[in-house]
HTML snippet that shows the backbone in 3Dmol.js (N, CA, C, O; Angstrom):
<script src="https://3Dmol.org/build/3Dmol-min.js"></script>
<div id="view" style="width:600px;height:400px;position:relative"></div>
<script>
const pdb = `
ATOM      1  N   UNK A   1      78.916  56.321  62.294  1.00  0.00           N
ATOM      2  CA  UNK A   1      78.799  54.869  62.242  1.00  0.00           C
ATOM      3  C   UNK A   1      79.156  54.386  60.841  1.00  0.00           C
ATOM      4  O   UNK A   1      78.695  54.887  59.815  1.00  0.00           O
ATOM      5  N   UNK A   2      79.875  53.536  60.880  1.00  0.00           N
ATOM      6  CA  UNK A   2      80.080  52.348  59.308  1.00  0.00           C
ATOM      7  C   UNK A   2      79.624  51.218  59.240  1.00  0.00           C
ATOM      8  O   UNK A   2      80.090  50.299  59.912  1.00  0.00           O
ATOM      9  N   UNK A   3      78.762  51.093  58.527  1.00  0.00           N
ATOM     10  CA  UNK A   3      77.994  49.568  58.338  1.00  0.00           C
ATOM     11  C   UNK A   3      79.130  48.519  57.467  1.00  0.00           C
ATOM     12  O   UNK A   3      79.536  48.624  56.310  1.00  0.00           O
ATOM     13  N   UNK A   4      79.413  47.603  58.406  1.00  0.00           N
ATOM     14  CA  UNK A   4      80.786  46.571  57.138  1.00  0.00           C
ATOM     15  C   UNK A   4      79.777  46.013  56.509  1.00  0.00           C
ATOM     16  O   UNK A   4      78.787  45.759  57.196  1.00  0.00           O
ATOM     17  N   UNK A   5      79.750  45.683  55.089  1.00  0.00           N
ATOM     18  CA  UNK A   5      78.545  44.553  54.630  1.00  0.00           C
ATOM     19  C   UNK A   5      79.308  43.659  53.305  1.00  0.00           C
ATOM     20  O   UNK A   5      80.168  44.062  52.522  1.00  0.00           O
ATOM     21  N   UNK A   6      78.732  42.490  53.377  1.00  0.00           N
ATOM     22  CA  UNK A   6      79.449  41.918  52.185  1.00  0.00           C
ATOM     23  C   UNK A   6      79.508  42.370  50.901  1.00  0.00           C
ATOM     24  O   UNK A   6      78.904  43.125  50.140  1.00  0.00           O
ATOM     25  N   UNK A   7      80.342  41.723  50.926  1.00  0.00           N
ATOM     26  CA  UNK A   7      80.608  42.382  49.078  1.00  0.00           C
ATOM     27  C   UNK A   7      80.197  40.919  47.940  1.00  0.00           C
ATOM     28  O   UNK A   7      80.107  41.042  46.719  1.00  0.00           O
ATOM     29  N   UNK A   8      80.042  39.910  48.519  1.00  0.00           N
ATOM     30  CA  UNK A   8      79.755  38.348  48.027  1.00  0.00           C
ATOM     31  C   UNK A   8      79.194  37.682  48.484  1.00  0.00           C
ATOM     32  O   UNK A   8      79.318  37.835  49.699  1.00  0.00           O
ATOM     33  N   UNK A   9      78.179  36.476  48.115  1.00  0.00           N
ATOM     34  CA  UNK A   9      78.034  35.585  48.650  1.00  0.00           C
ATOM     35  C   UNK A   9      78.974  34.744  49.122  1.00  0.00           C
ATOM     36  O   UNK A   9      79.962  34.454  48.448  1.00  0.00           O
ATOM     37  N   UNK A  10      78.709  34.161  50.600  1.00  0.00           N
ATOM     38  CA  UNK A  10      80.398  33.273  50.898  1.00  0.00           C
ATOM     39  C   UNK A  10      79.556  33.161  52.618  1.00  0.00           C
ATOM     40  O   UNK A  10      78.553  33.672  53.115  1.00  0.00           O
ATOM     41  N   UNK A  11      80.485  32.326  53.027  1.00  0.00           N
ATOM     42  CA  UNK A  11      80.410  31.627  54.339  1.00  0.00           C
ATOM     43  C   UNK A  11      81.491  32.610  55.110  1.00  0.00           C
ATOM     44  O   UNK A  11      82.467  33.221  54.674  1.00  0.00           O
ATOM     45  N   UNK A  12      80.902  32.511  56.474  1.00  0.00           N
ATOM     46  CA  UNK A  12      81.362  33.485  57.564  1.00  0.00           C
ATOM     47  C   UNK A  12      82.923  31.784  57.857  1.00  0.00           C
ATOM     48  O   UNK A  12      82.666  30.593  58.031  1.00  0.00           O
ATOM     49  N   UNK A  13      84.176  32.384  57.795  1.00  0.00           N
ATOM     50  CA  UNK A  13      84.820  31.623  58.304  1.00  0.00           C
ATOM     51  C   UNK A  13      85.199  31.860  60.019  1.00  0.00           C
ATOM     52  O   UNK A  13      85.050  30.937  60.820  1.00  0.00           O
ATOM     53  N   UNK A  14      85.707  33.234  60.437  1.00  0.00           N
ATOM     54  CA  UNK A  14      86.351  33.357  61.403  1.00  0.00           C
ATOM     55  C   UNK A  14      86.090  34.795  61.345  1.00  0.00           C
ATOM     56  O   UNK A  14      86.110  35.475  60.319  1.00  0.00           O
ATOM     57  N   UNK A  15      85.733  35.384  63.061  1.00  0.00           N
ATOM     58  CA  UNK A  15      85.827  36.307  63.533  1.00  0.00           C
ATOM     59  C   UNK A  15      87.049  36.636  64.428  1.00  0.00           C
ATOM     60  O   UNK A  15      87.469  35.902  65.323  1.00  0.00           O
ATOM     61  N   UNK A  16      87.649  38.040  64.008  1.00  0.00           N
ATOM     62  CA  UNK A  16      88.843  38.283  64.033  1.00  0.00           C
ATOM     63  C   UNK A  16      89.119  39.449  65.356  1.00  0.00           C
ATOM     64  O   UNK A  16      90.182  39.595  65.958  1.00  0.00           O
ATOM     65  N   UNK A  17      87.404  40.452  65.665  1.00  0.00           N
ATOM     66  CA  UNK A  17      87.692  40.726  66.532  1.00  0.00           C
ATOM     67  C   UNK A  17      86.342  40.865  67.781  1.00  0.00           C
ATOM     68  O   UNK A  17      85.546  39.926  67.773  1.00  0.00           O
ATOM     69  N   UNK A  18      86.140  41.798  68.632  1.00  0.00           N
ATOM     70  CA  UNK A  18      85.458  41.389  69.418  1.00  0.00           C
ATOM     71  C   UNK A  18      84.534  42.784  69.715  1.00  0.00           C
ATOM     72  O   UNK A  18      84.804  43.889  69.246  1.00  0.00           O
ATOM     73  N   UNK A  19      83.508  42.513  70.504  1.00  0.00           N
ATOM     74  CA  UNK A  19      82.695  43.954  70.414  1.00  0.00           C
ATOM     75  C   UNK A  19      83.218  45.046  71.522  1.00  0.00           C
ATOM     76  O   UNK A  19      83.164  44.730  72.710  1.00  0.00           O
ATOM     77  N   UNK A  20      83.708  46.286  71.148  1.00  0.00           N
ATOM     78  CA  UNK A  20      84.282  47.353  71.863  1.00  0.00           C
ATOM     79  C   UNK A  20      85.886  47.108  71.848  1.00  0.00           C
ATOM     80  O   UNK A  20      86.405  47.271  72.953  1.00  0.00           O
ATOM     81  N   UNK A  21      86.732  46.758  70.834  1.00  0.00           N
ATOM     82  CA  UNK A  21      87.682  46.844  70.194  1.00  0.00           C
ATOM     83  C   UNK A  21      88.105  47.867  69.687  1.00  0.00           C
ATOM     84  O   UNK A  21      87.363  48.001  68.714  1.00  0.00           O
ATOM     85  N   UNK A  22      88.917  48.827  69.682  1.00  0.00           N
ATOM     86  CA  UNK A  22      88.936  49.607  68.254  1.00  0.00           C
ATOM     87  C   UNK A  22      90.070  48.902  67.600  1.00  0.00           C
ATOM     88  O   UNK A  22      90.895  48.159  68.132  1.00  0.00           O
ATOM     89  N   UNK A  23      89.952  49.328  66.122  1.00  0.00           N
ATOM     90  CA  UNK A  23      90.284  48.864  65.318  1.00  0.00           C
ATOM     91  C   UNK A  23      90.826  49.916  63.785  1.00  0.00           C
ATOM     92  O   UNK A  23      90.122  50.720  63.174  1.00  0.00           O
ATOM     93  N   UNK A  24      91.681  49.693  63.619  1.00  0.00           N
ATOM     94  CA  UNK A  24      91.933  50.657  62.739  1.00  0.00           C
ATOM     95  C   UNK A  24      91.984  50.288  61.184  1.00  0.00           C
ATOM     96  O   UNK A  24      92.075  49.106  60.852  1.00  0.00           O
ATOM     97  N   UNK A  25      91.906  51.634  59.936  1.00  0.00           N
ATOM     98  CA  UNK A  25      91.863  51.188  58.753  1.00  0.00           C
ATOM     99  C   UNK A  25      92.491  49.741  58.226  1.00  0.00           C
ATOM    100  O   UNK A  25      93.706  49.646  58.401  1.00  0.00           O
ATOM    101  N   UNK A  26      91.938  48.781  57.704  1.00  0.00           N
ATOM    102  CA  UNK A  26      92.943  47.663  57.017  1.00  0.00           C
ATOM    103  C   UNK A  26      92.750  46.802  57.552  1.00  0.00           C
ATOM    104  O   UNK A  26      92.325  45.810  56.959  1.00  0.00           O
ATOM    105  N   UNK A  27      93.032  46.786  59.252  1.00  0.00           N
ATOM    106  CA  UNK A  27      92.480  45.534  60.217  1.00  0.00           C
ATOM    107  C   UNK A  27      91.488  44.914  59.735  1.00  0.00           C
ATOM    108  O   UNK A  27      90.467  45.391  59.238  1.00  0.00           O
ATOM    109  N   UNK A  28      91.942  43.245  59.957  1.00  0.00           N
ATOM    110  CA  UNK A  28      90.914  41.895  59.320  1.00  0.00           C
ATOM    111  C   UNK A  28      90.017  42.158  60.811  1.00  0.00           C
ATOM    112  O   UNK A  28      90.521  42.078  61.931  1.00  0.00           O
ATOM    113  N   UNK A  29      88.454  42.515  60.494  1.00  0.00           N
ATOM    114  CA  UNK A  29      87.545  42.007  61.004  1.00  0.00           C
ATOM    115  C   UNK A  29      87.201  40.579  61.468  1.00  0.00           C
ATOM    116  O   UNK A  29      87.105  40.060  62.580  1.00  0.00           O
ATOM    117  N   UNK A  30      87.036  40.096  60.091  1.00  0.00           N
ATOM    118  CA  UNK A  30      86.224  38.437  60.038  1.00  0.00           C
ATOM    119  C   UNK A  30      86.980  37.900  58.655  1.00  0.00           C
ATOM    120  O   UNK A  30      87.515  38.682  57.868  1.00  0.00           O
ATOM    121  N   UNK A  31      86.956  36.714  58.501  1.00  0.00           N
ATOM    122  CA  UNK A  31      87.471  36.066  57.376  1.00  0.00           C
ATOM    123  C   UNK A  31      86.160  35.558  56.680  1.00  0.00           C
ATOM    124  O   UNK A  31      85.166  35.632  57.403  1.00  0.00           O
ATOM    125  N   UNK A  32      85.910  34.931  55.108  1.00  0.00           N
ATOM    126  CA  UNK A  32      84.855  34.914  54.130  1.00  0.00           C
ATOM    127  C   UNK A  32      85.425  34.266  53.566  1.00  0.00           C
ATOM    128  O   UNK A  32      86.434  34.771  53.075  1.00  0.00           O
ATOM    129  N   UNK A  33      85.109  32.451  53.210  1.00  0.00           N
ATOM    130  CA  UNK A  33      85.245  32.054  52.823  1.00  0.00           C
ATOM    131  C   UNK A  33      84.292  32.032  51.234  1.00  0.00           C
ATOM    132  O   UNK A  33      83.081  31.922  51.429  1.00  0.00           O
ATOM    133  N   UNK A  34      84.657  32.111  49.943  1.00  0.00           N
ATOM    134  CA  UNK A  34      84.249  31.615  48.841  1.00  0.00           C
ATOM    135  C   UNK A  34      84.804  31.399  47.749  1.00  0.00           C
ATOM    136  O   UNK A  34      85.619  32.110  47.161  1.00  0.00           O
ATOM    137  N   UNK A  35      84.230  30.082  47.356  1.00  0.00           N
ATOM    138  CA  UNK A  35      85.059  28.945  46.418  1.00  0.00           C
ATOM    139  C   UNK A  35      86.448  29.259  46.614  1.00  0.00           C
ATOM    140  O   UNK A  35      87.214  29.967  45.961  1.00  0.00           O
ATOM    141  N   UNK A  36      86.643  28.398  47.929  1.00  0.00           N
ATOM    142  CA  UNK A  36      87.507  27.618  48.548  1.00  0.00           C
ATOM    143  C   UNK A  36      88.804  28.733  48.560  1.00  0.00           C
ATOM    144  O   UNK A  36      89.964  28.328  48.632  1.00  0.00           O
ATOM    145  N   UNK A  37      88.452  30.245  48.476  1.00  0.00           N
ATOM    146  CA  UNK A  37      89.586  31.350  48.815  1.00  0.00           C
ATOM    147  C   UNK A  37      88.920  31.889  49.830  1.00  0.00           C
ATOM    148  O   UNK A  37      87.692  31.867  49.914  1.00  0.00           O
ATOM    149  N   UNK A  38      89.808  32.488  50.794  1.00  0.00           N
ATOM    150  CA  UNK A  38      89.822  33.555  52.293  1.00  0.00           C
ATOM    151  C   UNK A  38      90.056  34.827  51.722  1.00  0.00           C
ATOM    152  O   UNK A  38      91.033  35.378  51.214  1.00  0.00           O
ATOM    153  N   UNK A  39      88.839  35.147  51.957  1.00  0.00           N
ATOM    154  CA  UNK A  39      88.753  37.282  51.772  1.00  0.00           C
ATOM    155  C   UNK A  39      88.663  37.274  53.277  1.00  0.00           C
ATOM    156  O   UNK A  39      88.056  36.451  53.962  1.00  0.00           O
ATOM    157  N   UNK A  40      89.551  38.604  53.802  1.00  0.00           N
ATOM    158  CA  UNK A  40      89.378  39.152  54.333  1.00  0.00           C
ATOM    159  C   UNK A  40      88.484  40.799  54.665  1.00  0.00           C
ATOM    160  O   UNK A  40      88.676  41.906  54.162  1.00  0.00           O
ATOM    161  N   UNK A  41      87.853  40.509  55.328  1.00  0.00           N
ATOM    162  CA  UNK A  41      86.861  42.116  55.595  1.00  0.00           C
ATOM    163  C   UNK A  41      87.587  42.834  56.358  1.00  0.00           C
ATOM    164  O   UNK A  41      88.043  42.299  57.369  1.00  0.00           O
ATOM    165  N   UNK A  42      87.853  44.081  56.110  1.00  0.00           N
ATOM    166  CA  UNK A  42      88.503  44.889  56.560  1.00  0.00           C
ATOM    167  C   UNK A  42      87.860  46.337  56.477  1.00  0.00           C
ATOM    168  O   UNK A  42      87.418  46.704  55.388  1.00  0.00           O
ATOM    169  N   UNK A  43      87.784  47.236  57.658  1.00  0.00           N
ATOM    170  CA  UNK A  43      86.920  48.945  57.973  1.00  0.00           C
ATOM    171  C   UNK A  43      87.656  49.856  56.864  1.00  0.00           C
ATOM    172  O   UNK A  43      88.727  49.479  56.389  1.00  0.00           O
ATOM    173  N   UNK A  44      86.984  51.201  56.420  1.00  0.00           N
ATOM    174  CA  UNK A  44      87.810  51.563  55.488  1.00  0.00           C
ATOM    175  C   UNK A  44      88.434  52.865  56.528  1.00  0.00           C
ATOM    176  O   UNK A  44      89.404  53.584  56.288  1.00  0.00           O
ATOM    177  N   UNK A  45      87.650  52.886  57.582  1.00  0.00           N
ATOM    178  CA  UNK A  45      88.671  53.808  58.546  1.00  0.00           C
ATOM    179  C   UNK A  45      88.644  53.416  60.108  1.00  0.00           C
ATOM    180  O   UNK A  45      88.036  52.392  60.417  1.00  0.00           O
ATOM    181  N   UNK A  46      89.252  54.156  61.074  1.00  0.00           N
ATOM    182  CA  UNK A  46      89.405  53.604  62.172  1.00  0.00           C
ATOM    183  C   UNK A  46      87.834  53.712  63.279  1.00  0.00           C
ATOM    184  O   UNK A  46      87.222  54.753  63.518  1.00  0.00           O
ATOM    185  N   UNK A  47      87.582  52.701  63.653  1.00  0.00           N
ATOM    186  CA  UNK A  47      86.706  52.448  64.846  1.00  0.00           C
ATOM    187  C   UNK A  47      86.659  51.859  65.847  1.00  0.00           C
ATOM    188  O   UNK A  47      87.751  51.365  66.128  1.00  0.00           O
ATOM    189  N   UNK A  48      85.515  51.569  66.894  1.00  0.00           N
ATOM    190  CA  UNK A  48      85.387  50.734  67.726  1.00  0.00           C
ATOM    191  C   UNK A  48      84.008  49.798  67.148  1.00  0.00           C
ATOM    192  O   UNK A  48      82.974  50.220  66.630  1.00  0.00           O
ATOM    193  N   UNK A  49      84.472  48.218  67.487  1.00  0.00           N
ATOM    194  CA  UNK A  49      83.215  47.646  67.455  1.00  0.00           C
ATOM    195  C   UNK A  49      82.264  47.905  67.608  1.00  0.00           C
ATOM    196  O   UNK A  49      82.534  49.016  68.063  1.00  0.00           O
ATOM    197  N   UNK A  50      80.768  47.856  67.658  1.00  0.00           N
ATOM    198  CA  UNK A  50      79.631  48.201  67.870  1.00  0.00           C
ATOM    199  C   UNK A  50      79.035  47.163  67.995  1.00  0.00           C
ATOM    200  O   UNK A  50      78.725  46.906  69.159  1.00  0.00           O
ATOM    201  N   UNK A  51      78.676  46.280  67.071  1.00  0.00           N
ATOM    202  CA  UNK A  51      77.819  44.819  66.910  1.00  0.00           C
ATOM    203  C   UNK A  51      78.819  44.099  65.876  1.00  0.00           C
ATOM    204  O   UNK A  51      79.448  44.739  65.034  1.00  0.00           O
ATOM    205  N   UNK A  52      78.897  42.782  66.016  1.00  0.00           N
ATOM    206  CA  UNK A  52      79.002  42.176  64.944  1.00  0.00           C
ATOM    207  C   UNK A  52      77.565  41.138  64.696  1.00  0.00           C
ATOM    208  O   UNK A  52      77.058  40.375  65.518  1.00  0.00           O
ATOM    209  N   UNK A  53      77.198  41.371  63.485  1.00  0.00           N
ATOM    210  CA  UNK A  53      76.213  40.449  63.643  1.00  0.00           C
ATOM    211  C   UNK A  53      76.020  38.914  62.908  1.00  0.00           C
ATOM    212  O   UNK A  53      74.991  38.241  62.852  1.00  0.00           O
ATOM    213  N   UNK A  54      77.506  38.574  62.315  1.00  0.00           N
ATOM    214  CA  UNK A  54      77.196  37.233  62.147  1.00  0.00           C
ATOM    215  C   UNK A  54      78.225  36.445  63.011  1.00  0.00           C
ATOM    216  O   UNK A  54      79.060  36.848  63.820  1.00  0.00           O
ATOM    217  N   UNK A  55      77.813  34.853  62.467  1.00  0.00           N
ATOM    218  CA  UNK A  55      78.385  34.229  63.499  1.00  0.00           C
ATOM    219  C   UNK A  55      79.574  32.963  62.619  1.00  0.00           C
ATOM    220  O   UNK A  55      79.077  32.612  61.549  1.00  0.00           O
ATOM    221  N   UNK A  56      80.345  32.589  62.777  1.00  0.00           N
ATOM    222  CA  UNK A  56      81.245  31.399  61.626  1.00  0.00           C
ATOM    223  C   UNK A  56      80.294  30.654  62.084  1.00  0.00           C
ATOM    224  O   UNK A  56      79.757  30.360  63.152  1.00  0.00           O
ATOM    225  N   UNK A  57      80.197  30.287  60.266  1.00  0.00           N
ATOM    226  CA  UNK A  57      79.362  28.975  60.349  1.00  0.00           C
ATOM    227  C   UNK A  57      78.593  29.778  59.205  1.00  0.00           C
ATOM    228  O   UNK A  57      78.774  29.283  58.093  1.00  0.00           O
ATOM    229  N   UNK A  58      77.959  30.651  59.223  1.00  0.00           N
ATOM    230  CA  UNK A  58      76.984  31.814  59.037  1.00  0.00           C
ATOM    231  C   UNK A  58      77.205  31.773  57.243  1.00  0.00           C
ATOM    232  O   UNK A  58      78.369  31.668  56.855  1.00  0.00           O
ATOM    233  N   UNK A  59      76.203  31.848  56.298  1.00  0.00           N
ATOM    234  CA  UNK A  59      75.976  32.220  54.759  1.00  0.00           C
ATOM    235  C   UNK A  59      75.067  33.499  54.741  1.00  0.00           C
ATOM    236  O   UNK A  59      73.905  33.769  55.044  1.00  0.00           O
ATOM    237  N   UNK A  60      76.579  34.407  54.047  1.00  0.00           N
ATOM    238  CA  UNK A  60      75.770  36.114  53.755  1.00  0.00           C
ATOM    239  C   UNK A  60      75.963  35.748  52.275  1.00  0.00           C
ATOM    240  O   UNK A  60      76.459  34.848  51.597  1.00  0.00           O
ATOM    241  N   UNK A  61      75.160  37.188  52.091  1.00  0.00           N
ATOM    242  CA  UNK A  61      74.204  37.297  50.846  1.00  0.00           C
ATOM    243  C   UNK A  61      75.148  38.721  50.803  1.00  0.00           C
ATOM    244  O   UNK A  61      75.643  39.385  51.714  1.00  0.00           O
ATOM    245  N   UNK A  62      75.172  38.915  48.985  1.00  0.00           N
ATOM    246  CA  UNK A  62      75.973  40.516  48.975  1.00  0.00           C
ATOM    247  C   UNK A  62      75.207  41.464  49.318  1.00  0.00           C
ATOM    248  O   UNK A  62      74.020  41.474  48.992  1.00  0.00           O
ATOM    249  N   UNK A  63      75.843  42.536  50.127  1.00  0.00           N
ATOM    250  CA  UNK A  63      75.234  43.451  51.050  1.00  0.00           C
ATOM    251  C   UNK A  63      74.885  43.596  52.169  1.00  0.00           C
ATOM    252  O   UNK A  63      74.655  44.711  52.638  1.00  0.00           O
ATOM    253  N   UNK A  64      74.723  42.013  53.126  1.00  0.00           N
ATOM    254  CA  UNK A  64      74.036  41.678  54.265  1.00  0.00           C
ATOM    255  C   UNK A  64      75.553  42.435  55.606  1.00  0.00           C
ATOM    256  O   UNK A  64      76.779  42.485  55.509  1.00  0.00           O
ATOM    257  N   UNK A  65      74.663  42.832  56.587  1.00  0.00           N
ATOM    258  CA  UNK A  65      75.136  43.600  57.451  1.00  0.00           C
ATOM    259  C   UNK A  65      76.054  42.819  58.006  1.00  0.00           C
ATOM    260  O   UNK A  65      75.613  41.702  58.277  1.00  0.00           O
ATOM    261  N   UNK A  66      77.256  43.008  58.295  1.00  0.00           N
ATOM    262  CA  UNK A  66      78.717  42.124  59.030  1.00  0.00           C
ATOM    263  C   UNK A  66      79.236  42.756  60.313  1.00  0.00           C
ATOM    264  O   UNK A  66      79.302  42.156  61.386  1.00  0.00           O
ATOM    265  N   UNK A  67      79.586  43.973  60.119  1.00  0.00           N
ATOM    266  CA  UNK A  67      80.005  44.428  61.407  1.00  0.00           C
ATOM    267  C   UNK A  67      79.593  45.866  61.464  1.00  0.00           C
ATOM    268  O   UNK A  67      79.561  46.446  60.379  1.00  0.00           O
ATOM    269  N   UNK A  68      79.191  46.716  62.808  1.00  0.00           N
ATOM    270  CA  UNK A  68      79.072  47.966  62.955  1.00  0.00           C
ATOM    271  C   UNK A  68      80.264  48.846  63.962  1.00  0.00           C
ATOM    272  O   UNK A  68      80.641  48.782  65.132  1.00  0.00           O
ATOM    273  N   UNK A  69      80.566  49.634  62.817  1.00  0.00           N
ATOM    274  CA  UNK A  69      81.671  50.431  63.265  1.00  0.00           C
ATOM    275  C   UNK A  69      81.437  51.595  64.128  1.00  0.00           C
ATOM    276  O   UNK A  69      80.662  52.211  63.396  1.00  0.00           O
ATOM    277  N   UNK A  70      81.561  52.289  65.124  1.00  0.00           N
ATOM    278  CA  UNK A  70      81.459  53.498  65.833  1.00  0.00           C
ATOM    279  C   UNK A  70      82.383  54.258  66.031  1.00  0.00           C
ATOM    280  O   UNK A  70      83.481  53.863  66.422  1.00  0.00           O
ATOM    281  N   UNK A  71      82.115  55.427  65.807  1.00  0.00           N
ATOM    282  CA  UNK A  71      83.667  56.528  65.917  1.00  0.00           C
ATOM    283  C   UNK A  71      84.225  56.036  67.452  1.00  0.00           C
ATOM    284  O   UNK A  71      83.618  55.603  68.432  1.00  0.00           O
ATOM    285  N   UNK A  72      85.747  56.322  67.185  1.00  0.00           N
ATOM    286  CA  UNK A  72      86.837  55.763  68.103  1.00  0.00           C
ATOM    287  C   UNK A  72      87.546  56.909  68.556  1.00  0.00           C
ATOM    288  O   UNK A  72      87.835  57.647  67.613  1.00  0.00           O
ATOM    289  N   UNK A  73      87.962  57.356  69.763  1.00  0.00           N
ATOM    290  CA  UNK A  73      88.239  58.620  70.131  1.00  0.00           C
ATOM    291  C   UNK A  73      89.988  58.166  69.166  1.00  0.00           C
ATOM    292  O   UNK A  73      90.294  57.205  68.459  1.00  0.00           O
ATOM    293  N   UNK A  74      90.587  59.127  69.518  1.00  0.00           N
ATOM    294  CA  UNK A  74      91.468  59.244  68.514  1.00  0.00           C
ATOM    295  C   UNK A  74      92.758  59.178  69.322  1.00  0.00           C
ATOM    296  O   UNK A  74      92.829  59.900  70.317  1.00  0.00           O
ATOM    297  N   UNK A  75      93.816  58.366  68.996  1.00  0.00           N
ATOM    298  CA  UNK A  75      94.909  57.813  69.969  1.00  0.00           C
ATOM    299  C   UNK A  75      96.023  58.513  70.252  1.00  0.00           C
ATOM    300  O   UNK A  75      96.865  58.050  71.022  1.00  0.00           O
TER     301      UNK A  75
END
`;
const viewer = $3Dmol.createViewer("view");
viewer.addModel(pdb, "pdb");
viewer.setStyle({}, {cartoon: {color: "spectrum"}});
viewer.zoomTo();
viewer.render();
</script>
């Protein structure tokens, strides 16, 4: 399992994918808006969704839990 978690304080802009997706290294998760620039969150290796647990609209705190990654059988 990979816990995605912020790296900043910032506003949840846009969720990019959906739960039981896989998804591979680099792929934009969710977008993060702060002071008025778009970070993108991105897995540092390949998975399937698990949970995402915020929602746009949403203010994380650095560290707070974003998405859970689960091993992805292999393609």
């Amino acid at each position: 399992m990979e816990s995605v978690r912020a790296e900043m304080v910032a506003g949840v802009l846009s969720i990019a994918v959906d739960v039981g997706e896989v998804v591979e290294a680099g792929q934009t998760l969710l977008l993060l808006e702060s002071m008025k620039m778009e970070i993108p969150v991105v897995p540092e290796g390949r998975g399937r969704v698990a949970r995402v647990t915020v929602s746009p609209g949403d203010v994380v705190q650095e560290g707070d839990l974003l998405v859970v990654l689960e091993a992805a059988p292999a393609p």
